[in-house]
ZAGUSE-598969 format. One line per field, with one value per residue (C-alpha): residue number from 0; y, x, z. Coordinates in Angstrom, 1 decimal. Example, Ala and Ser with C-alpha at 12.3 -4.5 7.8 and 13.67 -1.06 7.14 Angstrom:
BEGIN
nr <- 0;1
Y <- -4.5;-1.1
X <- 12.3;13.7
Z <- 7.8;7.1
This chain:
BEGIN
nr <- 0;1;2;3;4;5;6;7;8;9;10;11;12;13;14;15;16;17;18;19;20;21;22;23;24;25;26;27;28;29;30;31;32;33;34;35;36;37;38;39;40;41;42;43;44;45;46;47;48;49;50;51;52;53;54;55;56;57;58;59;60;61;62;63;64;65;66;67;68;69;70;71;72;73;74;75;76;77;78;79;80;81;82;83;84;85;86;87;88;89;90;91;92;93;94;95;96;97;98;99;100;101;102;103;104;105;106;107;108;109;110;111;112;113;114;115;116;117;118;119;120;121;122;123;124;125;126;127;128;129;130;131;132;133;134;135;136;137;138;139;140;141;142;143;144;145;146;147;148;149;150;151;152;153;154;155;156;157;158;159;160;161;162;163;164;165;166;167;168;169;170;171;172;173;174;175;176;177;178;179;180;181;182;183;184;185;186;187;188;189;190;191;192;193;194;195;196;197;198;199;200;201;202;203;204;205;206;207;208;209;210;211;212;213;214;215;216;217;218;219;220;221;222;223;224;225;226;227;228;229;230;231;232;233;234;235;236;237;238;239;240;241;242;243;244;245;246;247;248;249;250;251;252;253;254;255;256;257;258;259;260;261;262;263;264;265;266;267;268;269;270;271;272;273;274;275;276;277;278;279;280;281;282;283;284;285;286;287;288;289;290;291;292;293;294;295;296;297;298;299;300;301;302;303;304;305;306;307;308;309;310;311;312;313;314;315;316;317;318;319;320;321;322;323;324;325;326;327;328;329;330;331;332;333;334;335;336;337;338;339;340;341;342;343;344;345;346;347;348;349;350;351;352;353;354;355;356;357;358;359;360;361;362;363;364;365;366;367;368;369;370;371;372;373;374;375;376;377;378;379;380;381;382;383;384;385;386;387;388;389;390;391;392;393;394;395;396;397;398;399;400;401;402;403;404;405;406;407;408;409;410;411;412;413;414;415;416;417;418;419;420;421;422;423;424;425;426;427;428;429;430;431;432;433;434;435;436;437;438;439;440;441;442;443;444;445;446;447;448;449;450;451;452;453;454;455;456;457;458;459;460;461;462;463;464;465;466;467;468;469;470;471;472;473;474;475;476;477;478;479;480;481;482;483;484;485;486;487;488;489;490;491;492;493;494;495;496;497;498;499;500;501;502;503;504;505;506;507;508;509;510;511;512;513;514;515;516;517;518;519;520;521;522;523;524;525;526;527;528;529;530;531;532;533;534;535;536;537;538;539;540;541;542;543;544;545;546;547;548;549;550;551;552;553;554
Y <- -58.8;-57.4;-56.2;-54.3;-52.8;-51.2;-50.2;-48.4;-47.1;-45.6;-43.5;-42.1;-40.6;-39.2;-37.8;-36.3;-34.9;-33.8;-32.2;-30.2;-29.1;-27.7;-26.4;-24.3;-23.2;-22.2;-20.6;-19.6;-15.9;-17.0;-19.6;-17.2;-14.7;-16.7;-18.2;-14.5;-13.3;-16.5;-16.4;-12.4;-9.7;-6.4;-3.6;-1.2;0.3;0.8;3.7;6.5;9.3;10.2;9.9;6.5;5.3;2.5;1.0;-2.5;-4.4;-7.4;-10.6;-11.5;-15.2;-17.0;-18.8;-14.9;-13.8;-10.5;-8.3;-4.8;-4.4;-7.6;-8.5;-8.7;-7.7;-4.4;-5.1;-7.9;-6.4;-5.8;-8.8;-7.4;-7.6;-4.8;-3.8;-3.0;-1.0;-1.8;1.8;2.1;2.1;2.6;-0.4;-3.5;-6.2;-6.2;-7.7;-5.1;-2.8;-5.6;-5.1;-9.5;-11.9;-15.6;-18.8;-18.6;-15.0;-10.9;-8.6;-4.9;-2.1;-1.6;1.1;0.9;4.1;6.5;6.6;9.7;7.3;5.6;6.6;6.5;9.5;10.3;9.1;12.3;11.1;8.1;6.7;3.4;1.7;-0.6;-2.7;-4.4;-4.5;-1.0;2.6;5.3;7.8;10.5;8.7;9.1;12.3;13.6;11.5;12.9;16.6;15.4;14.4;17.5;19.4;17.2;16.0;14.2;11.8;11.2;8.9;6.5;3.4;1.3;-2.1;-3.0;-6.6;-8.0;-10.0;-13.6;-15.9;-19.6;-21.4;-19.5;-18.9;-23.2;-23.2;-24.1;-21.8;-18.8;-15.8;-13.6;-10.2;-11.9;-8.6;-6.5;-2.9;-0.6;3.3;6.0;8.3;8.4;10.0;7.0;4.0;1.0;-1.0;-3.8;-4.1;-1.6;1.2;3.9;5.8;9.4;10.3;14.0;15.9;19.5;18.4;18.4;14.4;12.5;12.8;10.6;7.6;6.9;4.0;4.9;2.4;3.2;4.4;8.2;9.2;12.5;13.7;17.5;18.0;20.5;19.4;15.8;14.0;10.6;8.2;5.6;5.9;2.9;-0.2;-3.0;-5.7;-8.5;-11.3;-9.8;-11.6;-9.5;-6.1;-7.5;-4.9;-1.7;0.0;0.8;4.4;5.7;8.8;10.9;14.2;16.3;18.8;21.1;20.3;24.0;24.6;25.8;23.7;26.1;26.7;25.5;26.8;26.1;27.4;25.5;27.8;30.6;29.5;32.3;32.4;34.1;36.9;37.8;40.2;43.2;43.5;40.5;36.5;33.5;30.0;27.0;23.8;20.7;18.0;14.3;13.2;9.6;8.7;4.9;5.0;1.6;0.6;0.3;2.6;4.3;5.0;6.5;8.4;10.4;10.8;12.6;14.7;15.8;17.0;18.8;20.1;21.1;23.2;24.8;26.2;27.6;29.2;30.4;31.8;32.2;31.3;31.8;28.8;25.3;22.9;19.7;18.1;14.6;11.4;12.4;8.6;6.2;3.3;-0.1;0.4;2.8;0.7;3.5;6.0;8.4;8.3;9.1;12.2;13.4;12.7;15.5;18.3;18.1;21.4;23.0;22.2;23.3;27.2;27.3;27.4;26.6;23.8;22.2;18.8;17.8;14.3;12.5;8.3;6.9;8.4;5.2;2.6;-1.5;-1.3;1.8;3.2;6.8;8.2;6.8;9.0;12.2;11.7;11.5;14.5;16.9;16.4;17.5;20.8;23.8;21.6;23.4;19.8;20.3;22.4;20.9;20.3;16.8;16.3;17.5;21.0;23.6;28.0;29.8;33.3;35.6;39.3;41.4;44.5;46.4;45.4;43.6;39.5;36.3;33.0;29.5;27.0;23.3;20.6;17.1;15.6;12.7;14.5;16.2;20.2;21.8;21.4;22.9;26.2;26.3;27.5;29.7;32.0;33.1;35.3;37.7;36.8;37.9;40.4;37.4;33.8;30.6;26.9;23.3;19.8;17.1;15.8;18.1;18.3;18.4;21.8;21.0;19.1;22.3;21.9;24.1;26.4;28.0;29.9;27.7;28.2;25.6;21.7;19.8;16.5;13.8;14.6;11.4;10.7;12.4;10.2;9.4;12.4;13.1;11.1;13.6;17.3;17.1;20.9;22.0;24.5;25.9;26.6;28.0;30.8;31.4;32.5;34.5;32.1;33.1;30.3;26.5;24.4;20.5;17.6;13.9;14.4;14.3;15.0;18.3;21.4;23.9;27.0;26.9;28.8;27.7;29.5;30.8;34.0;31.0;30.0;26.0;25.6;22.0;21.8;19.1;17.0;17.3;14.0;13.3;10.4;9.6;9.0;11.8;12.3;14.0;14.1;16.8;17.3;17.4;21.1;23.1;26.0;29.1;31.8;35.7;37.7;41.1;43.5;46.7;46.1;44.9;40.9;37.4;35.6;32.4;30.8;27.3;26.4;22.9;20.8;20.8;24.6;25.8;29.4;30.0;30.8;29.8;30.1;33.3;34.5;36.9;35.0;37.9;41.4;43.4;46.4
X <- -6.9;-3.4;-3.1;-6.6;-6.1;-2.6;-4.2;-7.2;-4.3;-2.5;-5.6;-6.6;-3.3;-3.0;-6.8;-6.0;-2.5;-4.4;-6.8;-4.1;-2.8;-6.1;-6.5;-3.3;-4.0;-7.4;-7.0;-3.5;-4.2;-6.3;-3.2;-0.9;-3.4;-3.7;-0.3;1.3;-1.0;-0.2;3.7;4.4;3.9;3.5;4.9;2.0;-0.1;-3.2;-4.7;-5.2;-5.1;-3.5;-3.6;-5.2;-5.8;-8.1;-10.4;-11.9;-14.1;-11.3;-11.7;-9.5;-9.7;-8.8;-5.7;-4.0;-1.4;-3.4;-6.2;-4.2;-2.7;-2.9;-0.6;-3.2;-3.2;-3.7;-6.6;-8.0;-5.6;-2.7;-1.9;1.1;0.8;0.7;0.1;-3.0;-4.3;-7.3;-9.4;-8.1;-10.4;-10.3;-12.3;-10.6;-13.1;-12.2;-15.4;-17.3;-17.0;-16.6;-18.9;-19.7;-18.8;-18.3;-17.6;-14.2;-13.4;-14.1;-14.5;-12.8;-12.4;-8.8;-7.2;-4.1;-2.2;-1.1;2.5;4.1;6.0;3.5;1.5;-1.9;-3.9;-4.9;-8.6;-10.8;-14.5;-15.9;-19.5;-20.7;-24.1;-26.0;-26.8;-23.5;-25.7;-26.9;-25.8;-25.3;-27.4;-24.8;-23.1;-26.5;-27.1;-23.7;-24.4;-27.3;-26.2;-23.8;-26.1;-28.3;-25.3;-24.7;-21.1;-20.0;-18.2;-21.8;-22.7;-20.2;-21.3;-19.4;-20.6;-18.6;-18.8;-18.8;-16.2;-17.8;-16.8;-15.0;-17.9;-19.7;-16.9;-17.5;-21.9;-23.5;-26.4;-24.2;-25.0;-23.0;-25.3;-25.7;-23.6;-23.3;-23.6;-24.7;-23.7;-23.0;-20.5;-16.2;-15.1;-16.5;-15.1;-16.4;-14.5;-16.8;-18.9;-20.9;-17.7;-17.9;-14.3;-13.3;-10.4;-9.8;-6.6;-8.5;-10.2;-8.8;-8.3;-9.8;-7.3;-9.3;-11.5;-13.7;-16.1;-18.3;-21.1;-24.3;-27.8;-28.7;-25.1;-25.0;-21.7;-21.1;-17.6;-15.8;-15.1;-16.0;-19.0;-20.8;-20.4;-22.4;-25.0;-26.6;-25.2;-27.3;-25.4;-26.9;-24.0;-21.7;-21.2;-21.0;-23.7;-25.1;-28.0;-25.6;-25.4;-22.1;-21.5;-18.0;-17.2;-14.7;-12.9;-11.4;-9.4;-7.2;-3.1;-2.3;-4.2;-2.3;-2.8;-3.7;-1.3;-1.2;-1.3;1.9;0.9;-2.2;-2.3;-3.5;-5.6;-7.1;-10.8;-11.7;-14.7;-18.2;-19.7;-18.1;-19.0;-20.3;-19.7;-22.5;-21.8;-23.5;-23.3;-24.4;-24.0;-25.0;-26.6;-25.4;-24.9;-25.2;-25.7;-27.1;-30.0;-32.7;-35.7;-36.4;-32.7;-31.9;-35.5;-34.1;-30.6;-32.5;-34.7;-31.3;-30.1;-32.7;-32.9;-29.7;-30.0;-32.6;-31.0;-28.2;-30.6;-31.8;-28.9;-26.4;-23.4;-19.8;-18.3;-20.0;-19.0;-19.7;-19.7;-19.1;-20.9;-21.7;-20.9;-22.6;-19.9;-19.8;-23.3;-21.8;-20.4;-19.0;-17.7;-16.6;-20.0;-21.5;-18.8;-19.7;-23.5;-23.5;-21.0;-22.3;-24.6;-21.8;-19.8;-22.4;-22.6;-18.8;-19.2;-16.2;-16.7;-14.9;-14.9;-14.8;-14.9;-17.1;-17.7;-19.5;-16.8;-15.2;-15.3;-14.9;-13.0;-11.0;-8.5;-8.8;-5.9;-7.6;-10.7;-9.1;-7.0;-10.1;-11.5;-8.9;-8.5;-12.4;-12.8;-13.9;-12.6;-10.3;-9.6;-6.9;-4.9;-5.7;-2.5;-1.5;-4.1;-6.6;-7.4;-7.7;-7.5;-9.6;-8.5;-11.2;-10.1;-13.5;-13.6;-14.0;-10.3;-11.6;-10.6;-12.5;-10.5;-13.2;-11.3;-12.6;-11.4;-10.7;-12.4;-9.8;-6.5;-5.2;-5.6;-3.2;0.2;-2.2;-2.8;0.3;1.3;-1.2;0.0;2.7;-0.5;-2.5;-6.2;-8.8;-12.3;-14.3;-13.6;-15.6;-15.0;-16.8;-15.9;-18.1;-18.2;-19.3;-17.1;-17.9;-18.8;-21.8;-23.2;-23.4;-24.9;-27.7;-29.4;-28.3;-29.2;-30.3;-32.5;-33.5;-33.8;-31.8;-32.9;-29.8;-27.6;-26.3;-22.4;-19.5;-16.7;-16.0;-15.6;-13.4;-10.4;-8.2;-8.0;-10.1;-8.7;-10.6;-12.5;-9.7;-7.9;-11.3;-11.2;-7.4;-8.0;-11.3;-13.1;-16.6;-18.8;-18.3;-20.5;-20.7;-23.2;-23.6;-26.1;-29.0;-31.6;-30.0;-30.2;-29.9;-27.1;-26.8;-24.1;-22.0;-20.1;-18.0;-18.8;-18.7;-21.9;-22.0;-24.1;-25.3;-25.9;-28.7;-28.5;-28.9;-30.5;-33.7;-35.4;-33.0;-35.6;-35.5;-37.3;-40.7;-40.2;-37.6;-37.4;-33.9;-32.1;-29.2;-27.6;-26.3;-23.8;-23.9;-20.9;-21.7;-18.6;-21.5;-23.0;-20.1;-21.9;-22.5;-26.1;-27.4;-30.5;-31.7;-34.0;-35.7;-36.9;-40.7;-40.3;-37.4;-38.7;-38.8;-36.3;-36.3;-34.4;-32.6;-30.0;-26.9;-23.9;-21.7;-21.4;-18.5;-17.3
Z <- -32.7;-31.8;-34.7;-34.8;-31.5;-32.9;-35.7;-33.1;-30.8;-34.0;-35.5;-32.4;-31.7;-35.1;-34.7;-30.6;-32.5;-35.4;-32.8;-30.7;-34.1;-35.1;-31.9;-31.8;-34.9;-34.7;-30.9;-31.0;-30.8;-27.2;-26.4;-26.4;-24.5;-21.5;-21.5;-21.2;-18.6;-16.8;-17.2;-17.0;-15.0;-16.7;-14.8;-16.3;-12.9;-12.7;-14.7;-12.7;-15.5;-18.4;-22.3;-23.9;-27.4;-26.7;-24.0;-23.8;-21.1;-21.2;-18.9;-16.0;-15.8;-12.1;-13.3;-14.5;-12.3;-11.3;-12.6;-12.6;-16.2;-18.9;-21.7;-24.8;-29.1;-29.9;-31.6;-33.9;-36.8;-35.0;-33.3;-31.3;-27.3;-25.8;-21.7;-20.6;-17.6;-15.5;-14.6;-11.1;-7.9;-4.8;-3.1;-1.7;-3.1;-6.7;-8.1;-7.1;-10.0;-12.6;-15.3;-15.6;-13.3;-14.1;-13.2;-14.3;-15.4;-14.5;-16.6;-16.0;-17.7;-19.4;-21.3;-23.3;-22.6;-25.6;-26.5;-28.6;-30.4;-31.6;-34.6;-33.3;-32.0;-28.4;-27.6;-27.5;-26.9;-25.6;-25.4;-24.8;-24.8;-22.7;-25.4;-27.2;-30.3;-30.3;-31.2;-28.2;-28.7;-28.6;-31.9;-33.7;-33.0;-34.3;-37.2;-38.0;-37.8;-40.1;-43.4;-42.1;-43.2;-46.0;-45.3;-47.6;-44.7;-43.8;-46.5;-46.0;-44.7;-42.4;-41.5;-37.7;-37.4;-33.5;-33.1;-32.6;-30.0;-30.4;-30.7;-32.5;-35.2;-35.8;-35.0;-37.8;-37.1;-37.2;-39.4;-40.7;-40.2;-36.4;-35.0;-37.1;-37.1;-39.8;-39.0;-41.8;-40.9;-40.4;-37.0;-34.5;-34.4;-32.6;-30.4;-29.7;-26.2;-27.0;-26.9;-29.6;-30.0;-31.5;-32.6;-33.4;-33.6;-33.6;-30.2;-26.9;-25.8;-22.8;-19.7;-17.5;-16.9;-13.6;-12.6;-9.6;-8.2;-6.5;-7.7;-8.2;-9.2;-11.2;-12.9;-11.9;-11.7;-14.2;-17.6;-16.5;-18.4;-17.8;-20.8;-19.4;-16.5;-14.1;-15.8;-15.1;-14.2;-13.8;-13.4;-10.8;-7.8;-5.5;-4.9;-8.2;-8.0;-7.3;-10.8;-12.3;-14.0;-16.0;-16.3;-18.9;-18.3;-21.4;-21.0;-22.7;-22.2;-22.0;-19.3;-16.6;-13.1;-10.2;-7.2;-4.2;-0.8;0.3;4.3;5.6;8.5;6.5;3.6;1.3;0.2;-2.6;-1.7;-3.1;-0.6;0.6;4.0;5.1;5.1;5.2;6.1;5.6;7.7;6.4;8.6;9.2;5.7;6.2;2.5;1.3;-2.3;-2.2;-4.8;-1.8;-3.3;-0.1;0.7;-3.3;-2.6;0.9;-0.7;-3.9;-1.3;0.8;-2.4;-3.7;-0.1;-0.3;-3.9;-2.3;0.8;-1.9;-3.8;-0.9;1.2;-1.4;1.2;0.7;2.2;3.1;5.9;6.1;10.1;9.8;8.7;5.2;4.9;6.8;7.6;6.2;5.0;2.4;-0.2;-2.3;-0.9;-4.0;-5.2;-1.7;-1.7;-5.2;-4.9;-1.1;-3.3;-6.3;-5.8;-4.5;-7.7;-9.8;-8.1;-8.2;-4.0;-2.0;0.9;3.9;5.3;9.2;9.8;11.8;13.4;10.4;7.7;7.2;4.6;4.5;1.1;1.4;4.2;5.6;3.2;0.4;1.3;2.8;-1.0;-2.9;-1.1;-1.3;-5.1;-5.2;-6.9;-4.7;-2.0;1.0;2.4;-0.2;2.0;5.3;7.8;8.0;10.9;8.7;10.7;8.9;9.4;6.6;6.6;5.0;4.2;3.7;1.9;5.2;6.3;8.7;8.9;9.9;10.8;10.4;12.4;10.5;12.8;12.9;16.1;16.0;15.9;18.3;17.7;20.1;17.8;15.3;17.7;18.9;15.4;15.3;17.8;16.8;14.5;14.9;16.4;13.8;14.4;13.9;14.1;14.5;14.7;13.1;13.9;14.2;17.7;20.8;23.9;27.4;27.5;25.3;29.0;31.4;34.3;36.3;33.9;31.1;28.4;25.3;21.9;19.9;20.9;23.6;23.7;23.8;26.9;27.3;28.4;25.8;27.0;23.1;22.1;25.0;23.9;22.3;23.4;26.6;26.7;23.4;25.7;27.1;23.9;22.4;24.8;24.2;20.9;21.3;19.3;19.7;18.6;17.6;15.7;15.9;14.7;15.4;17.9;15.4;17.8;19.3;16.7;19.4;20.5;24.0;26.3;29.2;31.9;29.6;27.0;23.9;21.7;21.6;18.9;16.5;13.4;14.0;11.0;7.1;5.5;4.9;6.3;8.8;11.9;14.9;18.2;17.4;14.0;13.9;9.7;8.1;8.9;8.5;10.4;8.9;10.3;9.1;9.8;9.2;9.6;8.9;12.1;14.2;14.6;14.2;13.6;13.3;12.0;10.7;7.9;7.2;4.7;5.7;5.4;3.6;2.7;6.6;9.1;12.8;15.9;15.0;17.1;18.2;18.6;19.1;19.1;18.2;18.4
């Protein structure tokens, strides 16, 4: 019997070493994998731009030292480790924008950035299906224009074989087509996931990457593209329903970058009427981006509300007056941003932001979203002062000049004037922010056009620059504009000789007193006949303008 049970002892250790052996062997590539990202730290950051020459949706398991940049092969020939960078953003709860979620693991999206010392070429397209198994439509497309034109490249086939997992390298039922992909053709080459690469040196390469969550996103930005739009994804912990979209930029390296404003007192806007300048404000649109249908329908009605007021009025400069976002029920906020400007982007029209209460986030700090805007194109938040108040100096035609005062209602604004006048006061000037002050509550009667119905209390919005007034009439401004009250769209005048006006509020579906419809306010300077008007339009009845009035007359 002792003997027996030796003998038992002896063969199962040589079958558990026998075992580790053929499992170091077999999964050494994945040993070293995890062991690495376990151990080290890469010092790669996030990726937040540049030149790549790959990209990968790799997983993050728990037990890795951190999610930011991996230590993984090149590729499934080339065996060397090499860094890898997770697409950057800018939400504190990092599962959000995985693309799968599991028990164990997340899976990100990384880029390996390109090297001129290595030998490979910069990544210059990039499209990626939904399907794994499938080809992007894009790829077939360019394929097929290919053996229309009967290149020769076209009749090459390529078989791209999936890259199996570990139990299905060893399952007996495994095929060997199970994966793969058939595609004729030479200039894309597949990555696996479902990512289809280019590699062109007469082409200008990709510069940039983006994910953005939220339902109803649309790509409009300059030399940006979507790759892939509304990924389902179906095994993500958190916001599970919220669809995921990534987004490319190209562009060409000899570009040259534009200048700066190096004086935010006196920021310059280009001109396109001679004599006269319009402004739009567009306030209050409370933005969620969530995947509620009703929500994603009023967000796509604000929109198309808001193309059709810029069709309409052809303005030169936008403002926007607070809560574009809507606080912690906006999950993200980028997408919310680019979702409101992207008609403004499209028309090439310059805009301004004033923030308001609900222009917050859960998962991203103030700076992180007064960054994000001022790198907007068209944007002026760009060269805001470091309160965020900005002077727009507009020089018409005429000779004569308009200062727009956009201002921060949470900062304090009288440092900001006090530079100011040691300059000249303009013909024409005017002033947005998104809280009203306490002139907006006169008392006795006064003269008012347009609706007036919440005239509740403004101690909030009394907590910085309870002056505001005062310095108003210092410099001749002769009209300010505000929003948050959503129920008030009216101008109404005070003791003093200065038009309080609102701007009502902007998105659709929002719920006002006696079902007021979605408006926006517009301001006509025109330097021909010495004046200021302002009128409103809705989204009932957007061909028609109401409430028209002087604001000021100058001589």
């Amino acid at each position: 019997m002792r003997l027996r049970r030796k003998r038992s002892i002896r063969s199962l250790n040589r079958t558990l070493v026998f075992t580790i052996v053929f499992a170091v062997f077999f999964f050494r590539a994945q040993l070293i994998f995890h062991i690495a990202n376990i151990i080290f730290h890469p010092q790669t950051s996030e990726y937040q731009g540049g030149l790549i020459d790959d990209i990968q949706f790799i997983k993050c398991y728990r037990w890795f030292r951190q999610c930011q940049s991996l230590i993984r092969p090149l590729s499934s020939a080339d065996r060397n480790l090499a860094a890898w960078a997770r697409v950057s953003k800018n939400l504190s709860e990092e599962t959000s924008y995985a693309i799968e979620s599991g028990v164990l693991y997340d899976t990100y999206v990384y880029v390996h950035r390109w090297k001129k010392s290595s030998n490979s070429q910069p990544m210059t397209d990039l499209a990626i299906s939904k399907d794994p198994l499938t080809v992007p439509l894009r790829v077939l497309s360019e394929v097929q224009k290919l053996i229309q034109s009967r290149d020769s490249s076209a009749f090459h086939k390529h078989i791209y074989q999936q890259e199996p997992s570990i139990w299905e390298r060893f399952s007996p039922w495994n095929h060997k087509s199970k994966g793969e992909i058939h595609l004729l053709g030479e200039d894309w080459q597949y990555k696996g996931g479902g990512i289809w690469c280019k590699y062109e040196s007469r082409n200008d390469p990709l510069v940039d990457i983006e994910v953005y969550l939220g339902a109803g996103f649309v790509e409009s930005r300059p030399q940006w593209k979507e790759v892939i739009s509304e990924y389902f994804r179906p095994y993500v912990k958190s916001n599970k329903y919220i669809p995921l979209s990534i987004t490319k930029k190209v562009k060409s390296l000899s570009e040259p970058e534009v200048e700066p404003f190096d004086d935010s007192l006196r920021l310059k806007l280009p001109m396109t009427h001679d004599r006269s300048f319009k402004i739009l404000q567009i306030t209050d649109v409370h933005f969620r981006c969530s995947d509620d249908g009703t929500i994603l329908l009023n967000e796509f009605q604000t929109v198309n509300f808001i193309i059709n007021i810029l069709d309409r009025e052809v303005p030169d400069l936008v403002v926007i007056t607070g809560d574009f976002l809507d606080g912690l029920k906006s999950f993200d906020y980028q997408a919310c941003i680019l979702k409101l400007v992207q008609p403004m982007i499209r028309k090439g029209i310059s805009y301004a932001f004033s923030f308001g209460e609900a222009d917050y986030s859960l998962y991203a700090t103030e700076t992180q979203i007064t960054a994000f805007i001022s790198r907007l194109p068209f944007c002026m938040n760009k060269w805001s002062s470091l309160n965020n108040h900005m002077a727009i100096d507009i020089k018409l035609n005429s000779g004569s000049d308009i200062v727009l005062y956009v201002l921060d209602s949470f900062k304090s604004v009288e440092p900001f004037f006090i530079e100011r006048e040691r300059l000249s006061l303009p013909k024409y000037s005017l002033a947005f922010r998104s809280l009203p002050i306490k002139e907006y509550r006169p008392e006795g009667s006064f003269p008012l056009i347009g609706q007036y119905n919440e005239r509740f209390a403004l101690e909030s919005s009394l907590k910085i620059d309870s002056n505001l007034g005062d310095i108003l009439k210092r410099f001749k401004i002769m009209a300010m504009s505000c929003g948050y009250e959503h129920n008030n769209d009216c101008c109404l005048k005070s003791n003093d000789e200065i038009w309080l006006c609102y701007g009502g509020s902007s998105g659709v579906g929002l719920g006002k007193m006696f079902d007021m419809p979605a408006n926006v306010r517009v301001f006509n300077i025109d330097d021909d006949k010495g004046e200021i008007t302002s009128w409103k339009r809705n989204f009932i009845s957007v061909d028609s303008v109401y409430d028209y009035q002087y604001i000021r007359s100058v001589q």
